[in-house]
LUMSE-897351 format. One record per atom (N, C-alpha, C, CB): chain; atom name; z, y, x. Coordinates in nm, 2 decimals. Atoms other than C-alpha are relative to their C-alpha. Glycine has a CB too. Layout:
<'A','CA',<Z,Y,X>>;
...
//
This chain:
<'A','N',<0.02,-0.12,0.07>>;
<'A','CA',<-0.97,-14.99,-4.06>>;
<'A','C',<0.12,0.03,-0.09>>;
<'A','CB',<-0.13,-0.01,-0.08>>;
<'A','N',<-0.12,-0.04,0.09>>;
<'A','CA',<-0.71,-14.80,-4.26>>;
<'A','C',<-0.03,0.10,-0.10>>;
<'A','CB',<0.12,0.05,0.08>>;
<'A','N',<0.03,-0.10,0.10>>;
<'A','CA',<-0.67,-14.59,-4.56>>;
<'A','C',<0.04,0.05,-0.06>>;
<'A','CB',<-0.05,-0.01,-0.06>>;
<'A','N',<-0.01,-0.12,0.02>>;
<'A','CA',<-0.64,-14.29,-4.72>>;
<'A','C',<0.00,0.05,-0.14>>;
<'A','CB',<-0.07,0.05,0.07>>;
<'A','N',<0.02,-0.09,0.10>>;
<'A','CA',<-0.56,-14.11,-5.04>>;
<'A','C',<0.03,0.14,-0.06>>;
<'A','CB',<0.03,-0.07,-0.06>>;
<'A','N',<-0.04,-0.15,0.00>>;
<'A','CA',<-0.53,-13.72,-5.08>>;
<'A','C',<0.03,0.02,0.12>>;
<'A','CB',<0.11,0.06,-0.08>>;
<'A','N',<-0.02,-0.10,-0.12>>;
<'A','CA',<-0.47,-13.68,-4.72>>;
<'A','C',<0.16,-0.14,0.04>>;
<'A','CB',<0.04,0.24,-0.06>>;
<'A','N',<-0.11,0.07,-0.07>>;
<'A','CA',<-0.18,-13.97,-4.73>>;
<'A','C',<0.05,-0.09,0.15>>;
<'A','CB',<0.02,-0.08,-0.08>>;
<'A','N',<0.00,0.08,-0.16>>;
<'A','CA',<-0.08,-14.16,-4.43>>;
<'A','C',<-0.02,-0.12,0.00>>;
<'A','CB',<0.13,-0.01,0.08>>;
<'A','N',<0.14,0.13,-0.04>>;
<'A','CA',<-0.33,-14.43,-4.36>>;
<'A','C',<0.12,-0.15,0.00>>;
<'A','CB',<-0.12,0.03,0.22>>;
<'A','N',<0.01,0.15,0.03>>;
<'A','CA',<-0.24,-14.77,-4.49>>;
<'A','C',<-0.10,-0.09,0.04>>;
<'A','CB',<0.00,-0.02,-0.13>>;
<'A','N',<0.10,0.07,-0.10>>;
<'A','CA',<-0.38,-15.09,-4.37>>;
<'A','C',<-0.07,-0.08,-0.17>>;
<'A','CB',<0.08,-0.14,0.16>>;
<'A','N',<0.07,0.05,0.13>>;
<'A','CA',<-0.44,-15.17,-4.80>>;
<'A','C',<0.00,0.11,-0.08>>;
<'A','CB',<0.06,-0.13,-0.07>>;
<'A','N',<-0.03,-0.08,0.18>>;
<'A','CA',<-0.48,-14.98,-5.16>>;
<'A','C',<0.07,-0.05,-0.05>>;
<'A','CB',<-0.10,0.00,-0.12>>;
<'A','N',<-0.08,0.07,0.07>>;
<'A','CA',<-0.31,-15.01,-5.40>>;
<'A','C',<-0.13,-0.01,-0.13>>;
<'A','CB',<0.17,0.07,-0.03>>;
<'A','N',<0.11,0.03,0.09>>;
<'A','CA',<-0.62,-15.10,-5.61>>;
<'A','C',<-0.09,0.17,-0.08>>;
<'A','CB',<0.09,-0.11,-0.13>>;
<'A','N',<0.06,-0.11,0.06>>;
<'A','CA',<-0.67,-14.72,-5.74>>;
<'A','C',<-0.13,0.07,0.03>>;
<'A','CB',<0.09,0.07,0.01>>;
<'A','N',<0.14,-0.10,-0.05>>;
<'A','CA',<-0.96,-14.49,-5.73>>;
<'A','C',<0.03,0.13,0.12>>;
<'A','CB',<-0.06,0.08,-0.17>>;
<'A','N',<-0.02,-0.08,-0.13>>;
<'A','CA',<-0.99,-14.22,-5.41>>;
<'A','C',<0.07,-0.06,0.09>>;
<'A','CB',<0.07,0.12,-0.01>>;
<'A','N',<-0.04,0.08,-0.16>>;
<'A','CA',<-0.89,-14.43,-5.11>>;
<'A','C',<-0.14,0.00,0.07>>;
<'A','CB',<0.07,-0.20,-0.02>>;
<'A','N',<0.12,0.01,-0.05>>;
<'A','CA',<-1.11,-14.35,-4.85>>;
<'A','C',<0.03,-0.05,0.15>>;
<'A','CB',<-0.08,0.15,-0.01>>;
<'A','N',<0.01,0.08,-0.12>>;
<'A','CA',<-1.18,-14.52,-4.50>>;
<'A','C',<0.02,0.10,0.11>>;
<'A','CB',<-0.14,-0.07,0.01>>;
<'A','N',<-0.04,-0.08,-0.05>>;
<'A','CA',<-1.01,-14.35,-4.22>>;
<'A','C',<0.00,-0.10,0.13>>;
<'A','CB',<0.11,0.07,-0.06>>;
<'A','N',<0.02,0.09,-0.04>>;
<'A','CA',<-1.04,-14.49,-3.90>>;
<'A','C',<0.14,-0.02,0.10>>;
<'A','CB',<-0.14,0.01,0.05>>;
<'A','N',<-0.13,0.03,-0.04>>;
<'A','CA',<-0.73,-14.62,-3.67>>;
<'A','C',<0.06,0.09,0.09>>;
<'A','CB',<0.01,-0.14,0.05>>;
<'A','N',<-0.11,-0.11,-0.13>>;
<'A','CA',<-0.45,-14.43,-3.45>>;
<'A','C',<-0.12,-0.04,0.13>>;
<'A','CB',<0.24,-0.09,0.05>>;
<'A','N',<0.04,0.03,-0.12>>;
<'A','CA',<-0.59,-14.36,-3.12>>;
<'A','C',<0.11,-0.06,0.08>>;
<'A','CB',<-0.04,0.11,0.06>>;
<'A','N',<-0.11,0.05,-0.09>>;
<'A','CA',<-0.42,-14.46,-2.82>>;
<'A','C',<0.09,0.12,0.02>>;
<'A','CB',<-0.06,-0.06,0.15>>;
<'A','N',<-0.07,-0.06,0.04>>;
<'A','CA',<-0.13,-14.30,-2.78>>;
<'A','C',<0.03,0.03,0.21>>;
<'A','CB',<0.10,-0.08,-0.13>>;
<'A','N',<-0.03,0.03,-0.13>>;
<'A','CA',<-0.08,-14.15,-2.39>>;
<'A','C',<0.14,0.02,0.04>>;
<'A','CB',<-0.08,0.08,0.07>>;
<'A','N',<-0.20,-0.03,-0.02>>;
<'A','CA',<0.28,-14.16,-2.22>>;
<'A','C',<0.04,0.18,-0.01>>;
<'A','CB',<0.07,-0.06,0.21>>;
<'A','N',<-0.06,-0.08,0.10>>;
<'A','CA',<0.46,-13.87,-2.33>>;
<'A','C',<-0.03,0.11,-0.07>>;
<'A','CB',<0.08,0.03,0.03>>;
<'A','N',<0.05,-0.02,0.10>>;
<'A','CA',<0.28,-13.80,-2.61>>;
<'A','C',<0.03,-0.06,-0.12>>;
<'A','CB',<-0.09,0.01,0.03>>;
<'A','N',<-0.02,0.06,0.08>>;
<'A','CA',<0.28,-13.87,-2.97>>;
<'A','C',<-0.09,-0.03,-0.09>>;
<'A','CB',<0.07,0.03,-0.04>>;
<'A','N',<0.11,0.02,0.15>>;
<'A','CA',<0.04,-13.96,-3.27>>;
<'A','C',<0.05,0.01,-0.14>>;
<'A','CB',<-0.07,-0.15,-0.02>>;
<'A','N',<-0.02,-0.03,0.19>>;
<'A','CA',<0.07,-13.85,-3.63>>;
<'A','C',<-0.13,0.03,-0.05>>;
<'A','CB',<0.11,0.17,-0.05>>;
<'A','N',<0.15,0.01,0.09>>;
<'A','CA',<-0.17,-13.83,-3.91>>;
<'A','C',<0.07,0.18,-0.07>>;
<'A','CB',<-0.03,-0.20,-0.17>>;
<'A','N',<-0.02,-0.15,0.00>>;
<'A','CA',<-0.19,-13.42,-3.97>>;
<'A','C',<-0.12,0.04,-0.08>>;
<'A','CB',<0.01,0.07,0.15>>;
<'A','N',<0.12,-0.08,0.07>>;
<'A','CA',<-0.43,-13.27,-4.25>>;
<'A','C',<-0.11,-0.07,0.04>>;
<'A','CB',<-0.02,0.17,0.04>>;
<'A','N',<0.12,0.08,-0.02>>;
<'A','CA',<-0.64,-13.57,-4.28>>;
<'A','C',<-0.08,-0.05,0.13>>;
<'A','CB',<-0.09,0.07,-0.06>>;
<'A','N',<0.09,0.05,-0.14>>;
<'A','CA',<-0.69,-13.69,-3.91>>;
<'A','C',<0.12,-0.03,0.10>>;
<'A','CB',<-0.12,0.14,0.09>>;
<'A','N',<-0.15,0.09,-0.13>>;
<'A','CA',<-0.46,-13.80,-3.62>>;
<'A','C',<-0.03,0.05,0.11>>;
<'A','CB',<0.00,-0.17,0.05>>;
<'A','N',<-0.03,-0.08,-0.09>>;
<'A','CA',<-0.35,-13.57,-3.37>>;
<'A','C',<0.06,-0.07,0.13>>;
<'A','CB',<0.10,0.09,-0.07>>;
<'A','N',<-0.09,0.05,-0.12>>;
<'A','CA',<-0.23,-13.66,-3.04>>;
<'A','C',<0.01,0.14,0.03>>;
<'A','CB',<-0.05,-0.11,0.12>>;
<'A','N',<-0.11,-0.10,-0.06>>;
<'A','CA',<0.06,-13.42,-2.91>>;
<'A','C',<0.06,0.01,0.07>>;
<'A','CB',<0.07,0.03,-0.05>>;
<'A','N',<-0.17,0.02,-0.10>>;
<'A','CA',<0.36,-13.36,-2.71>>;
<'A','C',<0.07,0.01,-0.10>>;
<'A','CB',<0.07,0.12,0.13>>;
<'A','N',<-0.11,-0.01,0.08>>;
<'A','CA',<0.63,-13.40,-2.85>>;
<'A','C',<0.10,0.10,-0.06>>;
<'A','CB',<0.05,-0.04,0.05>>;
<'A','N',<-0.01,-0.17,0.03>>;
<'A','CA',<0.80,-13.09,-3.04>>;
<'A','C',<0.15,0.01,0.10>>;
<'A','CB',<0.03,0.05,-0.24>>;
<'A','N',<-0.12,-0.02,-0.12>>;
<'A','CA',<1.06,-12.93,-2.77>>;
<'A','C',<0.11,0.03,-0.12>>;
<'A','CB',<-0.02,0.16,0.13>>;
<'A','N',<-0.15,-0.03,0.07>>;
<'A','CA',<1.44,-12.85,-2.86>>;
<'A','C',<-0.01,0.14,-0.04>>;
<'A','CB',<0.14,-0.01,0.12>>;
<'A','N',<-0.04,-0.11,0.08>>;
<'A','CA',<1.53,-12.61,-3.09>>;
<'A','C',<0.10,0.06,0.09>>;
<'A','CB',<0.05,-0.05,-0.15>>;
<'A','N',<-0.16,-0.04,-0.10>>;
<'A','CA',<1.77,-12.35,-2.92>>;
<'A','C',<0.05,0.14,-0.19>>;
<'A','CB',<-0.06,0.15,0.28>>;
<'A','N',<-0.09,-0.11,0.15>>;
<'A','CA',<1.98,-12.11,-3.16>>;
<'A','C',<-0.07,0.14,-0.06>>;
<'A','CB',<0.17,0.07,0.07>>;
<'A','N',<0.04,-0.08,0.07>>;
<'A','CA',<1.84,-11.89,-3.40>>;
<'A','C',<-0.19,-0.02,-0.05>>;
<'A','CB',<0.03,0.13,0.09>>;
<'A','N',<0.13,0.04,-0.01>>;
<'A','CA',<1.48,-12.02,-3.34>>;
<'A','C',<-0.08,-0.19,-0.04>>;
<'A','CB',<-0.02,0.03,0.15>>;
<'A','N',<0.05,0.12,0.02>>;
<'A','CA',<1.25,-12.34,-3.44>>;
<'A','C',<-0.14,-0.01,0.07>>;
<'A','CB',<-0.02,-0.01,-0.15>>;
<'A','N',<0.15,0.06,-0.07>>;
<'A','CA',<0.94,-12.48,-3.31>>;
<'A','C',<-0.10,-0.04,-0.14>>;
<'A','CB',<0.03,-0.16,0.12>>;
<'A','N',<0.06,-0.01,0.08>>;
<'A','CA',<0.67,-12.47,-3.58>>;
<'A','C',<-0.16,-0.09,0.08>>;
<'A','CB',<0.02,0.14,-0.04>>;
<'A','N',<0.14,0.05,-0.05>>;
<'A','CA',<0.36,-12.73,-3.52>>;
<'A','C',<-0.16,0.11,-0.03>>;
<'A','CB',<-0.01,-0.15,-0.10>>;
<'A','N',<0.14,-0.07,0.05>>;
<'A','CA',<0.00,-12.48,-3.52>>;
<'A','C',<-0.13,-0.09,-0.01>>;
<'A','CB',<-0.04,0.13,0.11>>;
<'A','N',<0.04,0.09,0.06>>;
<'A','CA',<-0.20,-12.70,-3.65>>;
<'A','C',<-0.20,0.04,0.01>>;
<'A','CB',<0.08,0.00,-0.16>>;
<'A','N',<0.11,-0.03,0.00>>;
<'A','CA',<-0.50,-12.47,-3.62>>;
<'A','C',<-0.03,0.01,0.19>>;
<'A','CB',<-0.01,0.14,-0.11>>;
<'A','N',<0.03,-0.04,-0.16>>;
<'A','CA',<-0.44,-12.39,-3.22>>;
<'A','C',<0.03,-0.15,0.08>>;
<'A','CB',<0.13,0.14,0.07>>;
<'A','N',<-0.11,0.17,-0.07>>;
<'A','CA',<-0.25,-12.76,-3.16>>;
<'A','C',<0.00,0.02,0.11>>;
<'A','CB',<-0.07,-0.19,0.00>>;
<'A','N',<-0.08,-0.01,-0.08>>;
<'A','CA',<0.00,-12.63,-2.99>>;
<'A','C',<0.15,0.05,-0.11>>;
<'A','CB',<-0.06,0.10,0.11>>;
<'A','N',<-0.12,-0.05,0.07>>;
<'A','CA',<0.36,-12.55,-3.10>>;
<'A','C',<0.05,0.12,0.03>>;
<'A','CB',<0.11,-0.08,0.02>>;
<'A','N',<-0.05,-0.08,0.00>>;
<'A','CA',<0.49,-12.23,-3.17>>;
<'A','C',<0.15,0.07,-0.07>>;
<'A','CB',<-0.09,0.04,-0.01>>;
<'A','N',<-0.17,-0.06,0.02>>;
<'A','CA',<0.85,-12.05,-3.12>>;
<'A','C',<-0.01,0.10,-0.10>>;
<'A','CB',<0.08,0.08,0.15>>;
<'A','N',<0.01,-0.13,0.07>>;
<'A','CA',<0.93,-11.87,-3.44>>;
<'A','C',<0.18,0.01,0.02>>;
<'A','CB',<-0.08,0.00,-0.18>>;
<'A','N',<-0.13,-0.04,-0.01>>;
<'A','CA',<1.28,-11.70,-3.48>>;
<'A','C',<0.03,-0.02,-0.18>>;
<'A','CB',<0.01,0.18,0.07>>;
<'A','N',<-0.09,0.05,0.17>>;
<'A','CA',<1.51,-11.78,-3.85>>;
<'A','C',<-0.03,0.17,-0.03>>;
<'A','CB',<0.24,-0.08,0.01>>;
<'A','N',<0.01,-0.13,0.04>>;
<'A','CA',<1.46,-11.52,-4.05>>;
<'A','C',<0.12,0.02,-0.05>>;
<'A','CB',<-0.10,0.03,-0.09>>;
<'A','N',<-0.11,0.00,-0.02>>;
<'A','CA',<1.72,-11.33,-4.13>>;
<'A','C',<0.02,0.14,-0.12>>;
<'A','CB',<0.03,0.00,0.16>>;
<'A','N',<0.02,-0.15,0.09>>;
<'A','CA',<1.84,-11.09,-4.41>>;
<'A','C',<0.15,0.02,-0.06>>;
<'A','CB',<-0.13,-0.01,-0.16>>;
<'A','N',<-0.13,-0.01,0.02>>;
<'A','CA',<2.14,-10.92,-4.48>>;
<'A','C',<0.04,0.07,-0.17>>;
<'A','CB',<0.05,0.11,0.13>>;
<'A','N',<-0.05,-0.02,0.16>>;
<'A','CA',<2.29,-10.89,-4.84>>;
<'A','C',<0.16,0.06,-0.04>>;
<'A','CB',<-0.01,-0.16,-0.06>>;
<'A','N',<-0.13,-0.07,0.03>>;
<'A','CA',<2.56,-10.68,-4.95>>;
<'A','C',<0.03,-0.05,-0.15>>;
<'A','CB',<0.00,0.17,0.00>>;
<'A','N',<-0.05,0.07,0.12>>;
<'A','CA',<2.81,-10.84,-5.22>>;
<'A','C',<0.15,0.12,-0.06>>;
<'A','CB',<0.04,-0.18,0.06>>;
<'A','N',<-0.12,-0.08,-0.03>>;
<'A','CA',<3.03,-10.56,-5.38>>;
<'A','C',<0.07,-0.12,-0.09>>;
<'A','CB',<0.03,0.18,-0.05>>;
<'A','N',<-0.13,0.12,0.02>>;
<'A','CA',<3.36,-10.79,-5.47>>;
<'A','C',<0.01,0.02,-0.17>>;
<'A','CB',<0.21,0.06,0.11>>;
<'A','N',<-0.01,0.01,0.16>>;
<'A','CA',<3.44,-10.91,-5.83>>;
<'A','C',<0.17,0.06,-0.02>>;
<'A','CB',<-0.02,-0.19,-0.07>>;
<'A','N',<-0.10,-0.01,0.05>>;
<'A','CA',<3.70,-10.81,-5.99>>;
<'A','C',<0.09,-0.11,-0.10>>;
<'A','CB',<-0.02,0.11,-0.04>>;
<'A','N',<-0.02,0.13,0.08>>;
<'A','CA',<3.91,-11.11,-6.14>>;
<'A','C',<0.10,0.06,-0.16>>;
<'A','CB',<0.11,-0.14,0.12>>;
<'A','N',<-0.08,-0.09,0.13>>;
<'A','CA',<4.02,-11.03,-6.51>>;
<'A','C',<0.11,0.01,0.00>>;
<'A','CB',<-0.02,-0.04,-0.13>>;
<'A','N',<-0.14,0.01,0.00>>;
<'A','CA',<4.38,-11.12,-6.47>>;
<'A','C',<0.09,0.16,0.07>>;
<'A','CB',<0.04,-0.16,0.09>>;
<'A','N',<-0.03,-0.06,0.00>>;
<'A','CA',<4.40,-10.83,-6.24>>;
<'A','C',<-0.05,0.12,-0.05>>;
<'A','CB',<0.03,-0.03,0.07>>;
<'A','N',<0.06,-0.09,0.08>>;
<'A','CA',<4.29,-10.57,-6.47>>;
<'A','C',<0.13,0.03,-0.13>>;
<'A','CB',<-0.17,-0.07,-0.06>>;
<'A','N',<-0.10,-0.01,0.10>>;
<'A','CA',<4.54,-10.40,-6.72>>;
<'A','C',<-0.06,-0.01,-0.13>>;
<'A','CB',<0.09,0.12,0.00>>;
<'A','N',<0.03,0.03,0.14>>;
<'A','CA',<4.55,-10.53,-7.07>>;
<'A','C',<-0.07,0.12,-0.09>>;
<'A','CB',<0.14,-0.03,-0.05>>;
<'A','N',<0.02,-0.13,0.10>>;
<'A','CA',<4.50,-10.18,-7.22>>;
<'A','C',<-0.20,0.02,0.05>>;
<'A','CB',<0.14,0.18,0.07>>;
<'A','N',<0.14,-0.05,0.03>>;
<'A','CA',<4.15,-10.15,-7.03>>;
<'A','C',<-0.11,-0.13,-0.01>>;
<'A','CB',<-0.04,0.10,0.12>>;
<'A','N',<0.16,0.10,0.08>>;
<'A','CA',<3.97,-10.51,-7.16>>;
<'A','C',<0.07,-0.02,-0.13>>;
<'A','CB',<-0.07,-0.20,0.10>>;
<'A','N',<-0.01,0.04,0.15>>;
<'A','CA',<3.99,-10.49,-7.51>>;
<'A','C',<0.11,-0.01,-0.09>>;
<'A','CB',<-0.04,-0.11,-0.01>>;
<'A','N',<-0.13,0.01,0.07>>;
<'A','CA',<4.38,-10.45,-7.59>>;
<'A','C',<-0.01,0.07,-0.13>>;
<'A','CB',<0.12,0.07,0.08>>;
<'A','N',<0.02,-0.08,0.18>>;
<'A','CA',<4.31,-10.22,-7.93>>;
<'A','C',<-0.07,-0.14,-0.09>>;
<'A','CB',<-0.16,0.17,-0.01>>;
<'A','N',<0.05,0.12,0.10>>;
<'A','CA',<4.11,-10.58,-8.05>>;
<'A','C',<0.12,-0.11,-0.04>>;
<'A','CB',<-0.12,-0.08,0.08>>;
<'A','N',<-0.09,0.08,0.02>>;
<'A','CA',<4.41,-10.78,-7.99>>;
<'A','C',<0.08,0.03,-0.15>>;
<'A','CB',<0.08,0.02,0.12>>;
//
């Protein structure tokens, strides 16, 4: 038997504290497939496929199955600084000098 606190990944001891609850062991695991401990329970899966460019594979946790999302993506306009050196003396502050 193994165990559990907030949802952690099942130890075969405590560490003496309070909330450790009894969880019971990995299943078997079939050939190519995997086992993880997922929102308090142990999933058997395939394995998550290759990432291809622009896109990830996202575990659904509610359908258990993996789903292709795309990167999100957002475009930001930067207008350019101006560096003080090039700027004439007369227009930052030359009357304070």
């Amino acid at each position: 038997m193994l165990y559990s606190k907030n949802g952690s990944i099942p130890k075969p001891e405590t560490d003496g504290t309070e909330g450790w609850v009894q969880v019971p062991d990995a299943p078997e695991c079939p050939e190519g497939m995997e086992v993880i401990w997922w929102s308090y329970e142990w999933v058997v899966r395939p394995p998550k496929p290759a990432d291809r460019a622009g896109y990830q594979w996202n575990w659904n946790h509610s359908d258990k199955t993996w789903v292709e999302g795309a990167y999100p993506t957002t475009s930001i306009t930067i207008d350019p600084v101006v560096a003080a050196d090039s700027i004439g003396a007369d227009s930052v502050g030359a009357d304070s000098v």
